[in-house]
VEXKE-949989 format. One record per residue (C-alpha): residue in three letters; z, x, y. Coordinates in nm, 3 decimals, m for minus. Layout:
N
<ALA <Z X Y>> ...
This chain:
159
<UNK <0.000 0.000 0.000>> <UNK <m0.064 0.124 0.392>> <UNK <0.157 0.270 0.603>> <UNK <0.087 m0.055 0.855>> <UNK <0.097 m0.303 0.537>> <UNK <0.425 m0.163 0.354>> <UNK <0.585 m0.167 0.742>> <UNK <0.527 m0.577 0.797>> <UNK <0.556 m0.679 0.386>> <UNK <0.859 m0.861 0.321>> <UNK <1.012 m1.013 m0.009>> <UNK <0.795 m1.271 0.015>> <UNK <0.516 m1.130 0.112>> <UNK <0.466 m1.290 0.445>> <UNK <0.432 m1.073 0.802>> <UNK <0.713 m1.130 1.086>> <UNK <0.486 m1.257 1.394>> <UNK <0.566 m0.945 1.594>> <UNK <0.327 m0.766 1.366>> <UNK <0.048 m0.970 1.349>> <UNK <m0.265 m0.828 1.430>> <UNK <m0.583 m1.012 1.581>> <UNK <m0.850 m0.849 1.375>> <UNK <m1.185 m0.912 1.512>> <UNK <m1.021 m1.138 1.804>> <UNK <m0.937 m0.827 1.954>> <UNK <m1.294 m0.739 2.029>> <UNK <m1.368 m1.110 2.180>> <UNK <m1.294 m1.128 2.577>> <UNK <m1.314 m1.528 2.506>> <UNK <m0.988 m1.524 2.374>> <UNK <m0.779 m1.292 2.610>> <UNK <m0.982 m1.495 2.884>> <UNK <m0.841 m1.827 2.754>> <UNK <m0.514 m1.671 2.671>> <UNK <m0.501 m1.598 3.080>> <UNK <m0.620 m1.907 3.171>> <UNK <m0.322 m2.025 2.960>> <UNK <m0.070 m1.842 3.129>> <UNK <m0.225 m1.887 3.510>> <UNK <m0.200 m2.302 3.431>> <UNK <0.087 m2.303 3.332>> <UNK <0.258 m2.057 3.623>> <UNK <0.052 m2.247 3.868>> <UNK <0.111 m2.596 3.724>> <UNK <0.502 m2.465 3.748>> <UNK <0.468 m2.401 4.111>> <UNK <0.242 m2.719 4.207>> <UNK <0.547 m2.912 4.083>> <UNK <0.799 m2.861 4.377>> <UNK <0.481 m3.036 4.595>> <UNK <0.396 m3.308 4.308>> <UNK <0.058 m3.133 4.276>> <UNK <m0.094 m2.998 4.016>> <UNK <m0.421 m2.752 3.951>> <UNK <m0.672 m3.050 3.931>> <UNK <m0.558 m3.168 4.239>> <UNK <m0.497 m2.897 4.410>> <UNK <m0.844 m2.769 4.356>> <UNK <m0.953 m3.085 4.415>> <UNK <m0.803 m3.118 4.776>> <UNK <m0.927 m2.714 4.834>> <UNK <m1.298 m2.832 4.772>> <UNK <m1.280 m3.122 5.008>> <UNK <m1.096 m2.890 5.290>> <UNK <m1.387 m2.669 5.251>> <UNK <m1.627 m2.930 5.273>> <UNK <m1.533 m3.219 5.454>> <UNK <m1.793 m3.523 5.410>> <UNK <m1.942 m3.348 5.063>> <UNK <m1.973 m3.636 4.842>> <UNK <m1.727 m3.757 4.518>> <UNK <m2.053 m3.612 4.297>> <UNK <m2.114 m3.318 4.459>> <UNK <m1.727 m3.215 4.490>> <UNK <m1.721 m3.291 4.090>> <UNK <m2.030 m3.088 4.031>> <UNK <m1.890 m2.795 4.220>> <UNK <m1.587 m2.784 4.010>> <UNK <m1.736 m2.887 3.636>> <UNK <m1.557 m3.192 3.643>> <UNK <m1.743 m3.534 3.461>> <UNK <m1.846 m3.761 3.742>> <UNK <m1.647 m4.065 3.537>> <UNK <m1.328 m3.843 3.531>> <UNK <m1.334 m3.782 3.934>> <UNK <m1.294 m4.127 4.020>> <UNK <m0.964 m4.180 3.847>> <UNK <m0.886 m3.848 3.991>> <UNK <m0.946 m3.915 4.322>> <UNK <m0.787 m4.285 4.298>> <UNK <m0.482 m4.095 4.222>> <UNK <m0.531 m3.847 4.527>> <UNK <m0.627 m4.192 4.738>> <UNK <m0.318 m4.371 4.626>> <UNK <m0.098 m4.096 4.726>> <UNK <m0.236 m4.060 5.063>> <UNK <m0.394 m3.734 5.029>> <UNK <m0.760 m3.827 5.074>> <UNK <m0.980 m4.098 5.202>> <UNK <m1.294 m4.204 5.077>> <UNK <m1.572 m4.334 5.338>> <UNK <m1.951 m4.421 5.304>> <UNK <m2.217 m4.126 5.347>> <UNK <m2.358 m4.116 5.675>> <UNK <m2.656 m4.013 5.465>> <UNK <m2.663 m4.263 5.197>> <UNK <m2.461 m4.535 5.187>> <UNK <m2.419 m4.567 4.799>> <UNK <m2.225 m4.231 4.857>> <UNK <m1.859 m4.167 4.964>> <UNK <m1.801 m3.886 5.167>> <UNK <m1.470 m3.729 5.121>> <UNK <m1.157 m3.605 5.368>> <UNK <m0.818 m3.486 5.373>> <UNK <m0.549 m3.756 5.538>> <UNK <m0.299 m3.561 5.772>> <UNK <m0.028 m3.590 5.480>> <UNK <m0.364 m3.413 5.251>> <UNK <m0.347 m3.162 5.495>> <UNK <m0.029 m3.099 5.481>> <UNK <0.013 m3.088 5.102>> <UNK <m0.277 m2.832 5.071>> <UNK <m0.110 m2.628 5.311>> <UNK <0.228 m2.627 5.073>> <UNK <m0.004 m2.595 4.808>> <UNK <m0.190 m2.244 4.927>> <UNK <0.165 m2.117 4.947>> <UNK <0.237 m2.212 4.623>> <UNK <m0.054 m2.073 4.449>> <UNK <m0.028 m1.761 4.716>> <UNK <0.257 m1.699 4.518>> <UNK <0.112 m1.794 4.205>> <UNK <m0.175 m1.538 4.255>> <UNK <0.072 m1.194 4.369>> <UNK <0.221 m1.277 4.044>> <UNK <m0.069 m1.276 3.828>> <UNK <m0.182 m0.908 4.050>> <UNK <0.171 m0.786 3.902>> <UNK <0.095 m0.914 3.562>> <UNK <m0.280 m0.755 3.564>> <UNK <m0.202 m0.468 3.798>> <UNK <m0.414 m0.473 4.179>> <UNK <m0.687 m0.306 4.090>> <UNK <m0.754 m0.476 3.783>> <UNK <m0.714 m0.817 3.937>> <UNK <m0.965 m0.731 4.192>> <UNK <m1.220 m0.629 3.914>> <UNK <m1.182 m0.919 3.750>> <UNK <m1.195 m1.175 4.069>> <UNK <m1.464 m0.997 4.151>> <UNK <m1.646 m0.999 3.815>> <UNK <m1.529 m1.356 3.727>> <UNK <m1.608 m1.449 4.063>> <UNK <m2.014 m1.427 3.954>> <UNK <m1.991 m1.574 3.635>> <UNK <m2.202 m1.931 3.682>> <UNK <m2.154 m2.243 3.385>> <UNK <m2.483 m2.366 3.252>> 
């Protein structure tokens, strides 16, 4: 038996968990990618809480500050979320006074989106929050490797 075999083989047979190894996974940057994205929900989710936000919304509310009177389709196309899904989303965002919905100068059948004064507000809260959020995950990565992979992420385009 191996050096690294004998070392986790127990009684049964059976590894302990701190010596598990990922085999090919460890070759695959899908999975440390979703493993981060794990981690960065659930630290920003955390800090979204104290403001009754969380990352849908926030991101949500970011998009419309960015551009005010983009439409409920475009705003969902920018950020890969189903067009069917964004309406409940934004009925939520409505009903808690964050957004407001009006008719498309351009077309009519549209509704152009904007941030309420309390929307406003939140967002501001809510770029603390995830200013915080984001120093932590430069800690966790190290600065220059967070900037390398903003920067490479940051080009990456969804079909």
């Amino acid at each position: 038996m191996s050096k690294s075999a004998s070392a986790g083989a127990h009684k049964d047979g059976a590894r302990q968990d701190a010596e598990i190894r990922l085999g090919e996974l460890e070759k695959h940057l899908g999975y440390f990618v979703r493993r981060l994205q794990h981690w960065i929900f659930r630290d920003v989710n955390a800090a979204l809480a104290a403001i009754d936000l969380d990352v849908i919304g926030y991101s949500i509310l970011e998009t419309i500050a960015a551009n005010r009177g983009a439409t409920q389709i475009a705003i969902a196309g920018a950020l890969g979320i189903e067009r069917a899904r964004m309406v409940g989303l934004l009925d939520g965002l409505q009903r808690a006074g964050l957004i407001v919905r009006e008719r498309a100068e351009h077309d009519r059948r549209a509704h152009a989106l904007g941030l309420t004064p309390h929307g406003r507000m939140m967002l501001k809260k809510a770029n603390a929050a995830v200013a915080a959020h984001e120093k932590r995950v430069a800690r966790r990565l190290g600065a220059e490797n967070y900037r390398r992979a903003l920067a490479a992420l940051s080009r990456f385009e969804s079909d």
